[in-house]
N, C-alpha and C positions, 0 to 999 in steps of 0.2 A: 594442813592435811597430813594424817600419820602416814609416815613410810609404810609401804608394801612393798614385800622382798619380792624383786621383778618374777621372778619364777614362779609366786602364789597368784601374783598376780596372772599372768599366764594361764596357768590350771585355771581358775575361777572365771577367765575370757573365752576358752577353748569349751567350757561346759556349760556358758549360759546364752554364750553368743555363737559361736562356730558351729560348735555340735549339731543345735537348732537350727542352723541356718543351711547348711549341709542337708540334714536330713528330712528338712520340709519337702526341695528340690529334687536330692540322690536319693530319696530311701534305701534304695540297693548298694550303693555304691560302698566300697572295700576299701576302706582308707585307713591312713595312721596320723597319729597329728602330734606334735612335741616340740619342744623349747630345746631345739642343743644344735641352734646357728651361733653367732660368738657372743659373746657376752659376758660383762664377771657374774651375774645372775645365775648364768649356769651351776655357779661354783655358789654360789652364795656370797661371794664378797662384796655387792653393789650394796652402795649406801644413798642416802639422801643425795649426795653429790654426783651420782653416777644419772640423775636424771635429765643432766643437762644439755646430753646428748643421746642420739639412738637409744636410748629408753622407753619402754611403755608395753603396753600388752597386745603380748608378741607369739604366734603361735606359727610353725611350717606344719601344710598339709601334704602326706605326701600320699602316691598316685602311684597303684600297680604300671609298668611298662602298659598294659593293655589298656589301659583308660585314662593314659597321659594326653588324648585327645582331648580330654574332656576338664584341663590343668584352666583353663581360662574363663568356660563355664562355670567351672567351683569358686571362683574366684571372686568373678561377678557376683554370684549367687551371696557369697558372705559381705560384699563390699555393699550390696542393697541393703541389708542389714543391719549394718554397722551403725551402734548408736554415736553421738558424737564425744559420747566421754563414757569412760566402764570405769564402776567404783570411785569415780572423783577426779579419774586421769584421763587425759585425752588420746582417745584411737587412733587418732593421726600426728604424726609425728616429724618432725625434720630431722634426716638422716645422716651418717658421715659423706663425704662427699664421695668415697668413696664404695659406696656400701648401696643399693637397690633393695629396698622393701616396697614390697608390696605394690599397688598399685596409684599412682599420681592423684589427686585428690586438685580441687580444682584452686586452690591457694597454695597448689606445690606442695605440701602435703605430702607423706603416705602413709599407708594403713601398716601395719606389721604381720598381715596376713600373707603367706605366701605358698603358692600350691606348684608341687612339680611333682614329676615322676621317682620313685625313690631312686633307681638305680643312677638316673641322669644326675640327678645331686650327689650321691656318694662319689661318682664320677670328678665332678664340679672340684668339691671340696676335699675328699683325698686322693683322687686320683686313678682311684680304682676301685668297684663297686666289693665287696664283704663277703656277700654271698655265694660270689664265686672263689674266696679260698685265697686270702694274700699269700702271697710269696716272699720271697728275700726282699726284694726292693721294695715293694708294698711295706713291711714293715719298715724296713731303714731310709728311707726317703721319706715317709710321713712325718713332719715336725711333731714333738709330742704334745706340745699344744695344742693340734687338729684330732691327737687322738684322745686328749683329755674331754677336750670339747664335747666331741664325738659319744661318749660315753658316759658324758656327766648330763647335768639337765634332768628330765623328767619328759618318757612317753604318757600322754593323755589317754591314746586311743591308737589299739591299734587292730585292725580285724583286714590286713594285706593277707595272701594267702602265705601258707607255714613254710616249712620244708617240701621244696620240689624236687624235679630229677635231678639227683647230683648238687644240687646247694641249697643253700639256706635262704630262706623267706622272710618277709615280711621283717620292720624296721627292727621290735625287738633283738628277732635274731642274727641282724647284721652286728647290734652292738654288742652283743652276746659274742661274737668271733672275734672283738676289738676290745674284749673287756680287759686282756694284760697278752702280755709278750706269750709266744709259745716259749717252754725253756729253753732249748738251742738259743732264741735268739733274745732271750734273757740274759744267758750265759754271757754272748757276745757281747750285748750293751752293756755289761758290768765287767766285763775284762776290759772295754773300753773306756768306760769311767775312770778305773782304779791305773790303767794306765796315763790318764793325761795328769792324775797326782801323780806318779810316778816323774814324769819330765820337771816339773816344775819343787818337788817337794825339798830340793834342798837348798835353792835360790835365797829365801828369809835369811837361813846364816850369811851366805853368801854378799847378798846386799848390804844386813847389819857389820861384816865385817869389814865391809871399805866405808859405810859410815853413808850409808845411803838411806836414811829413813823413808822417805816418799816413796823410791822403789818398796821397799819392805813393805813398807801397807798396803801397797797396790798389790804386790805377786801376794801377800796374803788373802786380799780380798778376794783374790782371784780363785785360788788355793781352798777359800770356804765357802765361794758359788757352789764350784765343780763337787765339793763334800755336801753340799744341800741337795743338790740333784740326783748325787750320787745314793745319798740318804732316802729320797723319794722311790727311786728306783729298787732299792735293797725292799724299800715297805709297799711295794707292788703300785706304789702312785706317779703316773705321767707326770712327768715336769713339766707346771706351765712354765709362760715365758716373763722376763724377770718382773714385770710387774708386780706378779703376782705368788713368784716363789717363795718369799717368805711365808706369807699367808698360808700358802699350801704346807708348804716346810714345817710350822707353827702347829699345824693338826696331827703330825707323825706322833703314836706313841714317844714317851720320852723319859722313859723309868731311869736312862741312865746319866741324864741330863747334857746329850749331846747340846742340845739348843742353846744352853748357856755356856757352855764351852766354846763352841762358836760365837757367838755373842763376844766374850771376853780374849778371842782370838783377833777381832774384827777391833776393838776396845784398846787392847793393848797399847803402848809405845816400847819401844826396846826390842831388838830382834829376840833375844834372849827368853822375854816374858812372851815375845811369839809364837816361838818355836815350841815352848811348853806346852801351850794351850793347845796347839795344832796338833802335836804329837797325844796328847789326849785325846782329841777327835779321832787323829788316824788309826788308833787302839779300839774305840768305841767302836769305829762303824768297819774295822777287821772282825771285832765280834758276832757284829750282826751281819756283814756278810758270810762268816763260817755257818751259822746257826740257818741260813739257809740252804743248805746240804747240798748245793746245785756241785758244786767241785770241794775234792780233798780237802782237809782242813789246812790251814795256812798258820803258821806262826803268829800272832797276832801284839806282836809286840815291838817297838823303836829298837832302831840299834846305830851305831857313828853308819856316815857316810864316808864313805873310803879312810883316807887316815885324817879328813880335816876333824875340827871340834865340831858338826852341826851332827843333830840326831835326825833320822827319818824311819819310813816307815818300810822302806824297800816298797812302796807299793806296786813295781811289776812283781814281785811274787805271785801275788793274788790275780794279778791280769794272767799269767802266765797259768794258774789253776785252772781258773774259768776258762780259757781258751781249751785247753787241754782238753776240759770235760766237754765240749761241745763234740756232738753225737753224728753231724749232719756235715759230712766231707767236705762237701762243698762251702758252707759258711765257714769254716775251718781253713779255707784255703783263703779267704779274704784277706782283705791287709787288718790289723785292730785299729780300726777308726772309728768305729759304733753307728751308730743312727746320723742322722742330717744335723741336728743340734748339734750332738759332739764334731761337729767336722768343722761346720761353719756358724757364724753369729752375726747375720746382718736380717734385718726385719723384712725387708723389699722379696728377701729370697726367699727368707722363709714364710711369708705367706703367699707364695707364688708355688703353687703344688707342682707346675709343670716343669718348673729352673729345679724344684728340688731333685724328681728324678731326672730329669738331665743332667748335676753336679755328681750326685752320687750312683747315677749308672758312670759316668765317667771315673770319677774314685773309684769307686770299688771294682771298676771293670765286668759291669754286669751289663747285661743289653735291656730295651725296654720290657721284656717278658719277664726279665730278674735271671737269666741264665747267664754262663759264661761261655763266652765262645767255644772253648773246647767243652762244653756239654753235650754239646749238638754232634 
C-alpha cells in the first residue's frame, strides 16, 4: 500500500466521512474540525514507520461551549458511519497506552474521531483557553512543543462563531493568538536562549585543556541543541522537542550555512577544531539575531574569555540587549530563565500542562493568573 502523509489522509477522512456523517444528523450544528492533537503528521515528518503505532485517519471535532451537550451525540453519529477502512487504512486503531481516542470499538479498538468542546480542550491541552488573551504564564509555562502542535496541522472546517465580547472565537482564531510569541515575550525567550550559551560557552577550551575529550563533545553537543532552538526561535519557529528538532532545524533558511557548521561542530575531535566551529555559529546566529531589530545592535563578533586562550562569543551581551528592550515592566522584572523548556528537560513534566505552570509560576514567582504578588 503507498504511504499517505497522515494529515492528507486526515483531510480526505474529515470530508468524505465526518463532514457527511455530521451533517446528515446536525445540519445546523457550528463546528470546527482539524488534525493538530500530537503527532509527527502534524509537522509532516511521519513516515512509513510512524504507522506502527497511534496512526491512521485521525480528525478532532470541536464544539461551541453551547452545544458541548451534544459532544457524544456527534460522536455516535460519525462512529455509525464509519467504514471499516478509508483509503486502504484502517479506522480503528490501537492507541499508546497512554493516549484515549476516540471511542472503544468492540476488539478494543478505536476510532480517531474525537468531539469535545473547543474551550474545554485548549483547557486540557495548554492550560488555558486563547481566546481569552494568554498572559505571562500562559505563554512561559506552555512547552513549545504544545505550541507548535497547537498551530501546525491543518483546520478542515471551521464555522464556530468569530469574535465575541471581548475575545476571540472560533478554532482559527485561537490559533491565530498562538501563531508566534507577542515581542516582549520574544525579546525575553531570546535573552534567555542567548544566556544559557553564555554560562556554558567557554567550558569546550576548558575541558580540552585538561584533556577531557568526552566532556568536550558532550558540553558541545549541548552548546549546538541550545544554538538550534535558539536558531528556531530567531526564525519565528516553536522548538519541537528533540525528536524532532533537527527536522525542524533542517527547514530554517540557511544562506549562511549555519547547518553545516553545526554539523562539523557536533563532528569534530579536538577542542581547538571545536571551538572554531562553535564560534562560527555564535557569529552567525549574532547576526541574525541583530537583523531582527527587536533590541540594539550587539557586536557580533568572538573575542578571548578573560585572559585564558579560549575564544567566545560574550553571549550575555546579547541577553543583556534583549532584556533591556523588553517594554512590559513587569516581564522585565522576572528572573532570565525564558519559557518551561529553557528551565527544565524532563518529558513526564513537560507533557504535564498542569506541573508546568506549577514549576514556573513557582520560578518565576508569578501566581496562577500570571501576576506577581506585588501587582495586586
Amino acid at each position: 500500500m503507498r504511504f499517505l502523509p497522515g494529515l492528507e489522509l486526515s483531510r480526505r477522512f474529515h470530508h468524505a466521512v465526518v463532514a457527511p456523517a455530521i451533517a446528515a444528523r446536525f445540519p445546523r450544528l457550528r463546528y470546527a474540525a482539524a488534525r493538530m492533537d500530537t503527532g509527527s503528521e502534524l509537522f509532516g515528518f511521519d513516515t512509513e514507520r510512524s504507522r506502527d503505532h497511534d496512526w491512521g485517519p485521525r480528525v478532532q471535532v470541536f464544539l461551541d461551549c453551547a452545544d458541548a451537550g451534544l459532544a457524544d451525540q456527534v460522536c455516535a453519529a460519525v462512529t455509525e458511519d464509519l467504514p471499516a477502512t478509508f483509503l486502504g487504512f484502517p479506522t480503528r486503531f490501537a492507541p499508546d497506552a497512554d493516549r484515549t481516542l476516540g471511542v472503544p470499538a468492540l476488539d478494543g479498538a478505536r476510532h480517531g474521531v474525537t468531539v469535545t468542546d473547543v474551550s474545554a480542550w485548549c483547557q486540557r491541552v495548554l492550560g488555558f483557553d486563547p481566546a481569552d488573551g494568554p498572559g505571562r504564564l500562559d505563554w512561559l509555562a506552555t512547552p513549545t512543543q504544545r505550541l507548535a502542535e497547537f498551530t501546525a496541522g491543518d483546520v478542515f472546517h471551521d464555522a464556530l462563531p468569530g469574535v465575541t465580547a471581548g475575545s476571540v472565537g472560533g478554532l482559527t482564531g485561537r490559533r491565530a493568538v498562538l501563531a508566534w510569541y507577542p515581542p516582549d515575550i520574544w525579546r525575553y525567550v531570546l535573552a534567555a536562549a542567548w544566556a544559557r550559551v553564555a554560562g556554558e560557552e567557554p567550558f569546550v577550551g576548558r575541558c580540552g585543556e585538561v584533556g577531557d575529550e568526552i566532556g568536550g563533545a558532550v558540553v558541545t553537543a549541548r552548546i549546538v541543541r541550545d544554538l538550534m532552538r535558539l536558531a528556531l526561535l530567531v526564525g519565528r519557529c516553536y522548538p519541537p522537542y528533540h525528536k524532532w528538532l533537527g527536522s525542524a532545524f533542517a527547514r530554517l533558511p540557511d544562506d549562511d550555512g549555519l547547518c553545516a557548521t553545526l554539523a562539523a561542530a557536533l563532528s569534530a575531535t579536538g577542542w581547538s577544531v571545536r571551538q572554531r566551529r562553535l564560534c562560527q555559529a555564535y557569529e552567525l546566529l549574532a547576526v541574525r539575531t541583530n537583523q531582527l531589530a527587536l533590541a540594539a545592535p550587539v557586536e557580533p563578533t568572538v573575542r578571548p574569555f578573560r585572559d585564558r586562550p579560549f575564544l567566545v562569543l560574550d553571549a550575555a551581551r546579547f541577553a543583556r540587549a534583549l532584556w533591556s528592550a523588553i517594554g512590559d515592566r513587569e516581564l522585565r522584572a522576572l528572573p532570565v530563565l525564558g519559557a518551561v523548556d529553557q528551565v527544565v528537560d524532563h518529558t513526564a513534566l513537560l507533557t504535564d500542562v498542569a506541573r508546568t505552570r506549577t514549576v514556573m509560576g513557582r520560578v518565576l514567582g508569578l501566581d496562577h493568573d500570571g501576576t506577581r504578588p506585588n501587582e495586586r
